[in-house]
Each structure stands twice: as structure tokens, then as C-alpha cells.
N, C-alpha and C positions, 0 to 999 in steps of 0.2 A: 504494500500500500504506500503511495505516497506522501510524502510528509507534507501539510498543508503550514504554511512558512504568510502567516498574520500580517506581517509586518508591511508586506507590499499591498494588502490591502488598502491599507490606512491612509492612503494620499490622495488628494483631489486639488485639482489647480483650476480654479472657476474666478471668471471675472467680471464682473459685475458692477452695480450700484447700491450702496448702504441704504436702505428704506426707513431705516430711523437710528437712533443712538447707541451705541454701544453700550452692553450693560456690563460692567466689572465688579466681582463678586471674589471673597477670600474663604477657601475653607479653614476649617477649624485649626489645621494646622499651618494657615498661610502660603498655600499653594493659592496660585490666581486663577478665575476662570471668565472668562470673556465670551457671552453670548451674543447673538447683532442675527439681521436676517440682510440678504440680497437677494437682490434682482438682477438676471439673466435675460438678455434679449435673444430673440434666433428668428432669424429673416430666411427667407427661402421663396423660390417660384416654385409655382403648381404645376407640374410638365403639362398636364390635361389643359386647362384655359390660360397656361402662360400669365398668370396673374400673381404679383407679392403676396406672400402670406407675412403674419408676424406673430410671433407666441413670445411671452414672457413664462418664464418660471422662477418660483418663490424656493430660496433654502433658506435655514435656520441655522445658522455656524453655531459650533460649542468649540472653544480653542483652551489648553491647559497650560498652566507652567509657564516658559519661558514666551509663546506665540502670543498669549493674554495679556 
């Protein structure tokens, strides 16, 4: 069986726009943690009517430690 190796899951490079504030938050033993949500635009033509589309999608960052 092969070994399933966590660690390359954990990366995502999205770039976006902040939709509101950053919220910065300490746990109990003073590690930092920083929440914030973006927005993601994605433009594309419709091959069918040759027409712009445009979608936005919404993420919710959680970032620990040194990133926060």
C-alpha cells in the first residue's frame, strides 16, 4: 500500500480580493490564528453562443502560527 504523504496536500495559492477584515485571534497558548474570507473571479467564453460568462467564488482562509 502506499504511503499517503499529508503534507502536499496542505497548499493552495488563490488570488483574490479580501471581502472584509481580517480577524486575528490568540490561542490559549499564544499561537496566532488569522481568519479573512476572499473572492475569486473566473471569466470564460461559452464555446456554444460565444458569449462571456463570469463566476465569482467565496473561501474562508484559516492561516496558523507564523502566516497569521
Amino acid at each position: 500500500m502506499a504511503e499517503l504523504r499529508l503534507g502536499s496536500l496542505n497548499y493552495v495559492a488563490l488570488m483574490g480580493r479580501v471581502t472584509q477584515e481580517p480577524e486575528l485571534k490568540y490561542t490559549p497558548k499564544g499561537t496566532p490564528i488569522c481568519n479573512f474570507n476572499i473572492a475569486v473571479n473566473r471569466r470564460w467564453k461559452n464555446k456554444e453562443t460565444e458569449e462571456w460568462k463570469e463566476e465569482t467564488s467565496f473561501f474562508r482562509v484559516t492561516t496558523l502560527g507564523r502566516g497569521a
